[in-house]
Every structure is written in C-alpha cells, then in structure tokens.
PLY file of the C-alpha trace (Angstrom):
ply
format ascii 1.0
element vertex 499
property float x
property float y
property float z
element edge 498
property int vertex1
property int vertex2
end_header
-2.24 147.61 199.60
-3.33 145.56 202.76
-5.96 148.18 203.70
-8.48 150.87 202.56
-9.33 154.28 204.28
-12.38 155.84 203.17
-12.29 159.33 203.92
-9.49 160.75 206.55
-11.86 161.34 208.90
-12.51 157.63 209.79
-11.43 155.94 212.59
-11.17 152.73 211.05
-9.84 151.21 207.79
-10.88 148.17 206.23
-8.35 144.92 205.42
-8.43 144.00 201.58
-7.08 140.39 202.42
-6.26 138.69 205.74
-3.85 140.39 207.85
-1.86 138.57 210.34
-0.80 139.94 214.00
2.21 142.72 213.37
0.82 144.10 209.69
2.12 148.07 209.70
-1.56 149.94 209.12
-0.75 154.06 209.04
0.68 154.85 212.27
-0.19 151.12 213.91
0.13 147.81 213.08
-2.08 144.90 213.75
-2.90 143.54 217.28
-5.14 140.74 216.21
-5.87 138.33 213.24
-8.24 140.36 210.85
-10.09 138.29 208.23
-10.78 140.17 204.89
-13.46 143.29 204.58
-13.02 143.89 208.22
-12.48 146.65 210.62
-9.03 147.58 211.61
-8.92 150.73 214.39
-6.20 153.18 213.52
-6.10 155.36 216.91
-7.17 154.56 220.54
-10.98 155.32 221.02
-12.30 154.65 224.74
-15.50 153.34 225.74
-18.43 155.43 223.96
-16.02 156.86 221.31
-17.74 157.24 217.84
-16.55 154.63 215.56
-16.69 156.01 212.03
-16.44 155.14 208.23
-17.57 156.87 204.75
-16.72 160.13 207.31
-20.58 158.76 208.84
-21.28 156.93 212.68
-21.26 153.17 212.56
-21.50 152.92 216.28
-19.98 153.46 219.51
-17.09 151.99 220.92
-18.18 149.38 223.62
-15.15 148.77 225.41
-11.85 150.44 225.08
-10.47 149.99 221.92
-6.49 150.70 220.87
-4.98 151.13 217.63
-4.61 148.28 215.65
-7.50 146.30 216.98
-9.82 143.80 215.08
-13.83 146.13 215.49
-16.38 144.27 214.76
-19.24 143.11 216.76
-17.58 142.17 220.25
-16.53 145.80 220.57
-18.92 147.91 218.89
-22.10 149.36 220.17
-25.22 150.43 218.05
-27.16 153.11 219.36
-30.50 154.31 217.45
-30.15 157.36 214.97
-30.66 160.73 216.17
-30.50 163.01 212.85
-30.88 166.66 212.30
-32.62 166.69 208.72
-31.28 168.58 205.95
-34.13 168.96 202.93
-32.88 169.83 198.75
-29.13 171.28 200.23
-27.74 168.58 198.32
-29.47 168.64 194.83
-26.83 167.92 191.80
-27.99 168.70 188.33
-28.50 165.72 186.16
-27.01 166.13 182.75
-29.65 165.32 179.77
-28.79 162.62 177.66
-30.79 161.28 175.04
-30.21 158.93 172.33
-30.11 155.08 174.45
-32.23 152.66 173.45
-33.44 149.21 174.31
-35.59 147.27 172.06
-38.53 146.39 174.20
-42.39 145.52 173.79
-44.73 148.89 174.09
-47.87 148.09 175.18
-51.52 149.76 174.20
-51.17 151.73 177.41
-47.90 152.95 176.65
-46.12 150.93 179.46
-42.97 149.05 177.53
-42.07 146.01 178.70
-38.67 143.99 178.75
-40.02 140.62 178.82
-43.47 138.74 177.07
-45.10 136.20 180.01
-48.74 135.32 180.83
-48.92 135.29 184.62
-51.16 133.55 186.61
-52.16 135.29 189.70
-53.33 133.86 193.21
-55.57 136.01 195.22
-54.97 133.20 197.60
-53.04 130.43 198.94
-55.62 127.96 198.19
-55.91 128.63 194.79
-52.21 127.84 194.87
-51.93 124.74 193.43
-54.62 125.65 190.76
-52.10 128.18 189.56
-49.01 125.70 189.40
-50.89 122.82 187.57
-52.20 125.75 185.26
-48.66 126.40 184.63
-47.12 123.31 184.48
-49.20 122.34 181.44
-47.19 124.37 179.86
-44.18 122.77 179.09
-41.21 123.99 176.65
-42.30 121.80 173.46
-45.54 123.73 173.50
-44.43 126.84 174.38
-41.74 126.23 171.10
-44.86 127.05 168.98
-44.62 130.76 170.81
-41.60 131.86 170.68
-42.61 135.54 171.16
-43.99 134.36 174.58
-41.01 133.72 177.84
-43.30 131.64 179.46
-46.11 130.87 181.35
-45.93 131.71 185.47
-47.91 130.97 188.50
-47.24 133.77 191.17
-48.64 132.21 194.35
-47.86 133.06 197.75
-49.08 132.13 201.09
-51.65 134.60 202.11
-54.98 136.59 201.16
-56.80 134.98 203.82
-56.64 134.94 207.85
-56.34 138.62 207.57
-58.08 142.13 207.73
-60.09 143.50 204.75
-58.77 146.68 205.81
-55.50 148.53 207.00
-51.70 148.26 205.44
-51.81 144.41 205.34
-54.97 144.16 203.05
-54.05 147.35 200.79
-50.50 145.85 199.84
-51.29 142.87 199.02
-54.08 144.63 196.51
-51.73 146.60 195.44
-49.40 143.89 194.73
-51.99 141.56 192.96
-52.91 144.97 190.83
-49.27 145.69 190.21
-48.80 142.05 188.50
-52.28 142.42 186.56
-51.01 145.37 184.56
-47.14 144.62 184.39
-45.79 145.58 181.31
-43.86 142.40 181.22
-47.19 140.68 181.55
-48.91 140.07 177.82
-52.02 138.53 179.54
-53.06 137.95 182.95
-55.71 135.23 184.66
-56.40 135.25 187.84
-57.27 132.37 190.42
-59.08 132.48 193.81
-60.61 130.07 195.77
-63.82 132.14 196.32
-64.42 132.08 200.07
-61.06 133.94 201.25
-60.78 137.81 202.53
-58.55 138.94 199.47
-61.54 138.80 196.97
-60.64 138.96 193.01
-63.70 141.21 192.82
-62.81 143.76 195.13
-59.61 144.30 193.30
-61.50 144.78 189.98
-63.73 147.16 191.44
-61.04 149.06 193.50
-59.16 149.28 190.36
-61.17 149.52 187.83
-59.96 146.14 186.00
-62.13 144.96 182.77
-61.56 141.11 182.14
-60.66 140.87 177.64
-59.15 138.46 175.96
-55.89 138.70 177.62
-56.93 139.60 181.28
-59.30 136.60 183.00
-60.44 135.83 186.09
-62.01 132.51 188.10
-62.54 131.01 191.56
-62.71 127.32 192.38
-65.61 127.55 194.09
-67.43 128.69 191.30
-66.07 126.62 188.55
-66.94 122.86 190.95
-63.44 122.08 192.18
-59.70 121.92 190.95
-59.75 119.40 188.69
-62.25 121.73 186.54
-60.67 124.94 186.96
-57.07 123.45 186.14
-58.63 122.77 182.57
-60.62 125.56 182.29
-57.45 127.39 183.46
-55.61 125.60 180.40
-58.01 126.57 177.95
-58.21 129.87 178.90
-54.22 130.70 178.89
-54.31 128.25 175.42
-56.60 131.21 174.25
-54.21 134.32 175.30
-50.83 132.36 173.36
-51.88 133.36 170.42
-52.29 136.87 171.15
-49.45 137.06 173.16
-47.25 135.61 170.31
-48.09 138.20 168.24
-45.93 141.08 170.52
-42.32 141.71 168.63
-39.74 144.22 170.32
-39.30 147.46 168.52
-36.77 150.27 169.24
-37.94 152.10 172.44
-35.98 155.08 174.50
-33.78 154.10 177.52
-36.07 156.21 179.31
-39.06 153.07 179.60
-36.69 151.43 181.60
-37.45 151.40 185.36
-34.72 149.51 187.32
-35.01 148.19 190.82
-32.00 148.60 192.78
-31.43 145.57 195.70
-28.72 143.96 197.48
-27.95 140.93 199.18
-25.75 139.08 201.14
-23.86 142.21 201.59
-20.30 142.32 202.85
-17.73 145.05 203.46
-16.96 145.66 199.77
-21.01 146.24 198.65
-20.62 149.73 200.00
-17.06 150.20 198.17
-17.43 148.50 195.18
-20.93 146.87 193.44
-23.00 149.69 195.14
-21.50 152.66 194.00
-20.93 150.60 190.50
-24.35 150.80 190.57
-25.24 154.02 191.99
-22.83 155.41 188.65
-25.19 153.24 186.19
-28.50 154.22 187.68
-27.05 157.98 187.37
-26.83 157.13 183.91
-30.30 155.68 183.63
-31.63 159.21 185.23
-29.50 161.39 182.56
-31.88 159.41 179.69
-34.60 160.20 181.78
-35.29 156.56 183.34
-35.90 155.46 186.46
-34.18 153.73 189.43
-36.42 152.83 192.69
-34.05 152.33 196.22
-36.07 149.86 198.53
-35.32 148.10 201.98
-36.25 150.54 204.58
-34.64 149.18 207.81
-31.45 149.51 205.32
-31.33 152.81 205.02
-31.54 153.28 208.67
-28.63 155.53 209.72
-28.23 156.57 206.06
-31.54 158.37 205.86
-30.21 161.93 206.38
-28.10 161.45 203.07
-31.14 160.94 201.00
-33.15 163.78 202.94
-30.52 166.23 201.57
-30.83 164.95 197.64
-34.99 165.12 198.10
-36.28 167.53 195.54
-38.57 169.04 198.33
-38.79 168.83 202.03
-42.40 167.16 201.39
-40.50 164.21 199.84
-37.73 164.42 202.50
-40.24 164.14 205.19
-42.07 161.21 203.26
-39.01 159.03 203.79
-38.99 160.35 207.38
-42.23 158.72 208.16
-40.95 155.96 206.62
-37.83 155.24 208.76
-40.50 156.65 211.88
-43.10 153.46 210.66
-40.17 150.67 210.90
-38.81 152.31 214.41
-42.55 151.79 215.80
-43.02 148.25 214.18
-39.80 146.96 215.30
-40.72 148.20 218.81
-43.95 146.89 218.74
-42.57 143.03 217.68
-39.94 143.59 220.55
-37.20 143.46 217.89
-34.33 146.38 216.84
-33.26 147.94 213.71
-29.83 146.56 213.94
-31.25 143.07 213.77
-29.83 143.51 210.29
-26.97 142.63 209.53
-27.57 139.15 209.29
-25.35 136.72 210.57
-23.89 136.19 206.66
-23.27 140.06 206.57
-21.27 140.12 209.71
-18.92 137.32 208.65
-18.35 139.49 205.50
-17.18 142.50 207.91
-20.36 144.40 208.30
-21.10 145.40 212.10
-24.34 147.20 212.68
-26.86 148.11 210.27
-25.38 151.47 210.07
-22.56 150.60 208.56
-24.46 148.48 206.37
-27.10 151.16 205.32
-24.18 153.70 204.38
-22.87 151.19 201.71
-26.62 150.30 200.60
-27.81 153.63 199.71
-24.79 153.75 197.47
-26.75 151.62 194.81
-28.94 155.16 194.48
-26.10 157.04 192.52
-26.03 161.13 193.21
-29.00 162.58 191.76
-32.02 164.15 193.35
-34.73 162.03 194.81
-37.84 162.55 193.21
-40.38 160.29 194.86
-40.80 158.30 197.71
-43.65 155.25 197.92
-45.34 152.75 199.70
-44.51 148.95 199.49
-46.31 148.03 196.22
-47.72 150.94 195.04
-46.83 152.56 190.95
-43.73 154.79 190.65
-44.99 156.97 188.73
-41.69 160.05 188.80
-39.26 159.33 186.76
-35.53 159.71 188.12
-34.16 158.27 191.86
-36.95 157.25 193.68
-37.79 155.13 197.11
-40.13 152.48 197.37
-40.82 151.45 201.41
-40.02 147.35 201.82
-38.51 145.44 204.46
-35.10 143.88 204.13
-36.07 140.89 202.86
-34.92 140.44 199.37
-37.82 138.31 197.66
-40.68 140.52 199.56
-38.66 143.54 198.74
-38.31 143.04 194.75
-42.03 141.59 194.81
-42.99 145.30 195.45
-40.31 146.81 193.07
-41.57 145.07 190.31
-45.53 145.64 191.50
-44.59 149.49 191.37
-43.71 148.56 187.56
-39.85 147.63 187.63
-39.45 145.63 184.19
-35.67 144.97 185.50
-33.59 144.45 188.64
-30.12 144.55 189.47
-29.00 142.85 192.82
-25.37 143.32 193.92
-24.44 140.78 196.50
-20.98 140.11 198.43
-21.43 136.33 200.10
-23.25 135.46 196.83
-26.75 135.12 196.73
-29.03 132.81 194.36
-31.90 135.17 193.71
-33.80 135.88 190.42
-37.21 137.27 189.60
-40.03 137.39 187.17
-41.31 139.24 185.17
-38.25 141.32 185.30
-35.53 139.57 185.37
-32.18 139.99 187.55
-28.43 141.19 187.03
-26.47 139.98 189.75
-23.12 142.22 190.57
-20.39 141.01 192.79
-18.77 143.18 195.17
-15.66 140.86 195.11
-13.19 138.78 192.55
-13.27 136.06 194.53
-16.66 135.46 194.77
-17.01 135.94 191.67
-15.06 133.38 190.39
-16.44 130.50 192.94
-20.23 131.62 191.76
-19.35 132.64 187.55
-22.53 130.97 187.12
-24.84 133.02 188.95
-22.62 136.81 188.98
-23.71 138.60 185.83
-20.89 141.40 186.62
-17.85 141.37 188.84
-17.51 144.76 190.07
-14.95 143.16 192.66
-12.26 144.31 189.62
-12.32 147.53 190.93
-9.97 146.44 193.85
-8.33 143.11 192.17
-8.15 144.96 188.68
-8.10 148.68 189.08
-11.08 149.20 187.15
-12.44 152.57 187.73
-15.88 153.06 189.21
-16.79 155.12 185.76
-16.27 152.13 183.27
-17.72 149.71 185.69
-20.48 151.76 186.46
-21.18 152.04 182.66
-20.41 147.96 182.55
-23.85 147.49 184.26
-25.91 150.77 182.31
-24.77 148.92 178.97
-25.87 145.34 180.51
-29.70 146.94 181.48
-30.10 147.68 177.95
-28.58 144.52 176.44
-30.85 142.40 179.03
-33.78 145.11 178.82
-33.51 143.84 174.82
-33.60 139.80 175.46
-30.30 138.76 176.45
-30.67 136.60 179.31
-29.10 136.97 183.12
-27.28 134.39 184.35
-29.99 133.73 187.42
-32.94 133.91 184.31
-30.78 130.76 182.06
-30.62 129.16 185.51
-34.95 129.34 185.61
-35.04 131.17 188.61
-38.11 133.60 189.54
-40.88 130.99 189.68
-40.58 130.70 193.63
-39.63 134.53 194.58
-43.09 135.67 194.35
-43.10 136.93 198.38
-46.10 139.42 199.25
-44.70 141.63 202.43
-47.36 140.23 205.36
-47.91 143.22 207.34
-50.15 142.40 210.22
-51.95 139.76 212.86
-52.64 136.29 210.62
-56.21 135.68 212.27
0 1
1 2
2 3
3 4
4 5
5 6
6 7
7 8
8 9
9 10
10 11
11 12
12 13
13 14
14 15
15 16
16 17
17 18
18 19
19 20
20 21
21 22
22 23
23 24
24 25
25 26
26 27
27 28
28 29
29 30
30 31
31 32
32 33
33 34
34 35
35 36
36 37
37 38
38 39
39 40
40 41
41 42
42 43
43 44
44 45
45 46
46 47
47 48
48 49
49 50
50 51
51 52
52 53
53 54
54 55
55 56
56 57
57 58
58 59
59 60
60 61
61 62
62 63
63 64
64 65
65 66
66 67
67 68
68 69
69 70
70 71
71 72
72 73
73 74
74 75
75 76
76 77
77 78
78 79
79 80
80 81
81 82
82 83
83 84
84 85
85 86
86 87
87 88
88 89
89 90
90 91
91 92
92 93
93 94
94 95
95 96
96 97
97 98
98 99
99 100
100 101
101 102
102 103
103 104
104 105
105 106
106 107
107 108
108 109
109 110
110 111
111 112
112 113
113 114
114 115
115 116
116 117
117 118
118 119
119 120
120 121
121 122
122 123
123 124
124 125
125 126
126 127
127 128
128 129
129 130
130 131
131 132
132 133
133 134
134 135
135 136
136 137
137 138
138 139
139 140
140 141
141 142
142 143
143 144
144 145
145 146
146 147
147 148
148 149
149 150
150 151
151 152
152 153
153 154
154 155
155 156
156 157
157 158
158 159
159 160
160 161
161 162
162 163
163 164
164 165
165 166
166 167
167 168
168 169
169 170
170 171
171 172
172 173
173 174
174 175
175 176
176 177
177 178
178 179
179 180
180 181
181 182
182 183
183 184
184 185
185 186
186 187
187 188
188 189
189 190
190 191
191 192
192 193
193 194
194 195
195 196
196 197
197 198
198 199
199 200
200 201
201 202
202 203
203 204
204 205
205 206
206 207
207 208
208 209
209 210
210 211
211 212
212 213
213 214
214 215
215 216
216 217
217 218
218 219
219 220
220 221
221 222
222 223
223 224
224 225
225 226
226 227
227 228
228 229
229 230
230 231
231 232
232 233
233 234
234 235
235 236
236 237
237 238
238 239
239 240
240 241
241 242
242 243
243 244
244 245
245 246
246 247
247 248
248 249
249 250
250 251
251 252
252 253
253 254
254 255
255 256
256 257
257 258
258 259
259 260
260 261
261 262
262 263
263 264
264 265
265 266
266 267
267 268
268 269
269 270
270 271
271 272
272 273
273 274
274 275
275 276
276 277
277 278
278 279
279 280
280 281
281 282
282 283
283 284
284 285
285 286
286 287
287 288
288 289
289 290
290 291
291 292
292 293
293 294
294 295
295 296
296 297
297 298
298 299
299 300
300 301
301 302
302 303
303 304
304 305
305 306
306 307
307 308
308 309
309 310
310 311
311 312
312 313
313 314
314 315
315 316
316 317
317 318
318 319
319 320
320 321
321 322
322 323
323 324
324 325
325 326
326 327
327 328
328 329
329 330
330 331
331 332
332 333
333 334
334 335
335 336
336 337
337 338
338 339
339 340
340 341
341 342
342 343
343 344
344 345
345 346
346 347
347 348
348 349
349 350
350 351
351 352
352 353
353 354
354 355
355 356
356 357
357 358
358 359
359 360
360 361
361 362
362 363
363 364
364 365
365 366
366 367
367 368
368 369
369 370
370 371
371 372
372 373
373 374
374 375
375 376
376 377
377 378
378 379
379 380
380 381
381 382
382 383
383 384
384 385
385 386
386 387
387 388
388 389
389 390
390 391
391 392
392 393
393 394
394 395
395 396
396 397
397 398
398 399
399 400
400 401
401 402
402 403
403 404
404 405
405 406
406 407
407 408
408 409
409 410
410 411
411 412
412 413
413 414
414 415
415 416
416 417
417 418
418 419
419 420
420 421
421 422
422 423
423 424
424 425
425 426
426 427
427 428
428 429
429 430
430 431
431 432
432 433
433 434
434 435
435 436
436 437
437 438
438 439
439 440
440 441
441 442
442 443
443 444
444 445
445 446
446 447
447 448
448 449
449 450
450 451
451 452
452 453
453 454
454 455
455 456
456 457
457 458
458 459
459 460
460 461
461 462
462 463
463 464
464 465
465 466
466 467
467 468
468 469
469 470
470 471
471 472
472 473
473 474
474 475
475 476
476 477
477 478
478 479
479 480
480 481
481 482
482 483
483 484
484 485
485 486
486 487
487 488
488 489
489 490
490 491
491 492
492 493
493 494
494 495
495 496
496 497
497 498
C-alpha cells in the first residue's frame, strides 16, 4: 500500500514511502513528488477549505489546493482553536485487572521505587559544580562495593537565583527541588546551595516540612568556607548514606506502584499512527492494574484538547485542562510567539504541518480511559489512572516535572530519533518507524514502526511496551540508561523575567 487514510472523512491521506509524480491515490493520482509520512490531498479544497485527518481540523487550506497535491506547510494555514467543550460524554469503563507485578524497592513511606540512587540536589546554579565534583568522586570501582546502589547523581540546573521569591517561577522550581528530595527512586538525598541565592534550601524545608536524617542532608558553601570544603564534606556525607542505601533489595510489588510518564519527541507523521497509540494501548493496560500514566506538553495538546475534555471524569477536571491550554494561549501572546511554533523544523521534515496535526497524534500516547487528574508543572500526582501534568514542549523540562510529580519510569516514542534519557526513572524509547529503527538499534528500546513494515497489530505491540515497563520497572536496563544518559537532562521549566 503506497498510502494510509485514517478515517473516510479526511481530506488527506498520508504516503507510507516516497511517491513519485503519476502514483494512482483513490480517485487521483499524484501531482507532485511526496516524500514519506506526508500529506497527499484526495479532492479539490479551495482557499479556506478545512484540511482534515484522524476525522479532526489540521488547518485551513491556504491557497487552492487540487487532488493529488503534496499539503504541507506552503499550502496549509493554522488558525487558533475555537472548541465547544464536551465534559465525561466520553467515559469508557476500565476493566480491573490484578495480578502484574514488578519487583521494585518500597520505601518507609510506602512510595516504591524502580531504581536505588543518592541524588545530589542544587538549589542553585552556583552550587553547581559543588554537586558534580560531589559526584564525580564517585567512580564505578567504588560504587562496585554497592551494588544495591545505581549510582550517585548531581541534578544541577541553571537557575534559583535572578528570580522572584514568589509567583509560578519560584513555586515550580520548589516544587521540583521537593519532588527530587522525596523520589522514590531516590535512597538518600543531600542538598547543595550556595547560601546567598533567592531559591533558599531552608524555605523548602519549611514549606515542606523536610527533616534532614541520615539519608536526607543539606549544606551551603557559604556556610561550610568555600568549595574545596564542601566538596569533601559533600563526600563524606554521601560516603555515610552508601551504606544505608546498599542495604535496599527489590521485593515483589503490584503493577499498580508504577507511575509512567508518557513523552514524545522528534515526532513525525507515523507517532500519531503507530508508537503513540502503541502506547496509549500499554498505558490502558497500566490503568486496568490500577497504575498510573501522566500526559504532559501542553502547547501539544493544543487542538486536541476537546478529546481529553470528553474522557475527564468531571467537568471540574475538564475545565482544569481548559485553564491550562487558556495559560499557554496568554503566555505565548505575551512573548509575541504562537502555538503553532511547534512543530519544529525536525517534525515538519517528518510530515507534520501545524501543531494540530501534531497534538492529535500526541494525545494518542494517553490510551482511552477516563482522565482522572489534571496538574501543575511539578507538582505530586497523586490519582491514580490517566492523568495530565501542565509542561511546555520541551522534552528535558517536560520529563523533569513528570518525574518531580513522582514518575519512577518514562517512555518516550520518537519518529526522527531522539537521544534522550533520564534519571531517576529511566527511559524506554519507541520508534514510530522500521527504518529508524534500524539506523538508531542502539538507542530504540521498541520498534513500534512493525506495525506498518510487519503487520503487527496495535494489541500485541501495545502489550510489547506494558511487558517492557515491568521488565525495566524490575532492573533491566533501557538502551538510553546502558548508554549513561540522564546526568545532563535535569531542565527546571524557567517561567518568568531572569532579574
């Protein structure tokens, strides 16, 4: 098949490998060169038609288009979303399963965790050098003598100062630096400041409610004389917590614990026909043992809102991710940007047009059941089943707050391949395509491309990637974790004048 329609009431199909000029497509044939994953019109649509695909707008047509033209970006419009709401008309019941499990690391709170690391935390840049010579003591042949323990890892980022000790800036970035404190991947925690800078370490205690133990310590430079002196007393400190740490062992624990973030990445066509909806069927299966999935990315959802609106268990929680999409419409105003900024230029050569189109296929990784719970960047998901978390677009900043809200796993389908991983909770990469695949084997985890090149069904891939969350959730590695990354993907969201 050179071509795939989505639903009959599309105006466009999509080319599964590169069509030349002359290639029959339904009633037309092809009046231009169409590279692979993009648009192919099948009837005549004049200037301002609606463009459509998944039966949803993508745009508007912004010149006269016939049948059998290449659409993509020099003949589509984007317009902003105008959608009449729908609230719980679209609830499906979610099937109880029990039974899964995962053999992960329960904590004294009752949190489980998927991986065993001591993190060091930066309240701010400046302390961010502390944190990575911390670390970096810590090489593999003393770390050998703990094998219970994954590793030792300075999250640092380049903020906490220059800011306002008030408003959404400050209170995500608290609620990130809380978020890592009492991760359940996290055995033990220290945390470095500078002493001088906005984002105090003390605040955050207090706000929080923090006690420093044996396994949760804090220190500022300025306090402890200068680096030199808190790198060693840094050292001696985390020397302390190994011990302690070492002493965790996985035991059997329900599927249920496991709270998955859902992202993608240099997305192309197939995302929203193949990796996304292999991943929307696996976090479906996650919800049926009672676990968790959290949707992020805000501005890509953006034209795909209404869809989650109609799965909200309440209109409260529909109207939640209302304000949310409301927020980003304002901001992007505001910085003189648009939504449809997004697609990036990477998504675009992969056949996505606007950020419509691109939203449809995203909010595809959130499966069919009801959402439960929408969030701000950062904060604790505390329902269990299909939730939201607000983020921008931008995949480290994004996950950052997934896994501050308590994700101990991620799973990041990307089309144009993308070299992201992330700790504490480590990664599954899914590629939407075979080819891909192949070319990047050692980064793609899954290659849900199959589903076009093989026939594989969207059920047994779908359960491909649930099977995979408990296999990694138990210790096997992801390929992105064996290739060490996660160290540099630590990316508080800045919200907010730097001053």
């Amino acid at each position: 098949m050179d071509f795939i329609r989505l639903d009959p009431s599309d105006t466009v199909v999509t080319a599964t490998r590169a069509l030349q000029v002359g290639v029959a497509i339904e009633d037309t044939q092809t009046r231009a060169l169409i590279p692979s994953g993009h648009k192919i019109a099948t009837r005549d649509m004049a200037k301002g038609d609606v463009i459509r695909k998944y039966a949803q707008v993508i745009g508007y047509a912004a010149d006269a288009i016939a049948a059998g033209d290449h659409v993509h970006t020099h003949n589509v419009e984007f317009r902003a979303t105008d959608q009449a709401y729908e609230f719980a008309t679209n609830l499906r019941s979610v099937t109880p399963a029990t039974g899964d499990t995962f053999m992960g690391y329960k904590r004294d709170n009752g949190q489980v965790g998927t991986r065993n690391y001591i993190a060091i935390v930066t309240s701010v840049n400046c302390s961010a050098t502390a944190a990575r010579m911390i670390a970096a003591h810590f090489t593999p042949d003393i770390m050998a003598s703990y094998p219970n323990v994954d590793g030792v890892v300075a999250f640092v980022h380049g903020t906490g100062c220059g800011m306002a000790d008030s408003g959404d800036g400050f209170e995500a970035l608290q609620r990130v630096m809380w978020g890592y404190a009492r991760h359940p991947n996290h055995a033990g925690v220290l945390m470095v400041g500078l002493g001088c800078e906005m984002n105090q370490i003390d605040w955050l205690l207090d706000a929080w409610g923090l006690k420093q133990g044996p396994l949760f310590h804090t220190m500022n430079i300025q306090a402890v004389a200068g680096l030199r002196r808190t790198v060693e007393m840094g050292i001696d400190k985390v020397t302390a917590m190994l011990p302690l740490a070492n002493q965790a062992t996985r035991t059997e624990c329900p599927a249920s614990e496991l709270k998955v973030a859902l992202q993608c990445g240099g997305s192309d066509a197939w995302s929203g026909i193949t990796a996304n909806p292999a991943l929307g069927y696996a976090t479906d299966l996650l919800v049926a043992q009672g676990g968790t999935g959290v949707l992020a990315e805000t501005p890509e959802i953006y034209g795909a809102e209404h869809l989650l609106t109609a799965r909200a268990v309440d209109e409260a929680t529909g109207q939640n991710l209302i304000g949310l999409i409301n927020w980003w419409e304002d901001y992007t105003q505001r910085n003189k940007g648009s939504m449809d900024n997004n697609p990036s230029p990477g998504n675009k050569v992969g056949g996505l047009t606007t950020i419509l189109e691109k939203s449809l296929g995203a909010a595809a990784k959130g499966g069919t059941s009801p959402l439960t719970g929408v969030y701000k960047y950062a904060d604790i998901v505390k329902a269990r089943g299909f939730t939201f978390m607000d983020s921008p677009g931008y995949d480290p900043a994004s996950v950052t707050g997934q896994i501050a809200g308590g994700c101990n796993l991620v799973c990041f389908t990307t089309g144009r391949g993308s070299a992201f991983g992330s700790k504490p909770a480590p990664t599954i990469k899914v590629a939407t395509n075979t080819e891909m695949y192949g070319r990047m084997i050692e980064d793609m985890d899954v290659n849900a491309g199959a589903m076009l090149s093989d026939g594989v069904s969207l059920e047994d891939k779908g359960r491909e990637i649930y099977e995979l969350f408990l296999r990694v959730a138990s210790g096997e590695m992801s390929k992105s974790e064996a290739q060490g990354l996660g160290d540099y993907e630590f990316v508080p969201w800045q919200i907010g004048a730097v001053m």
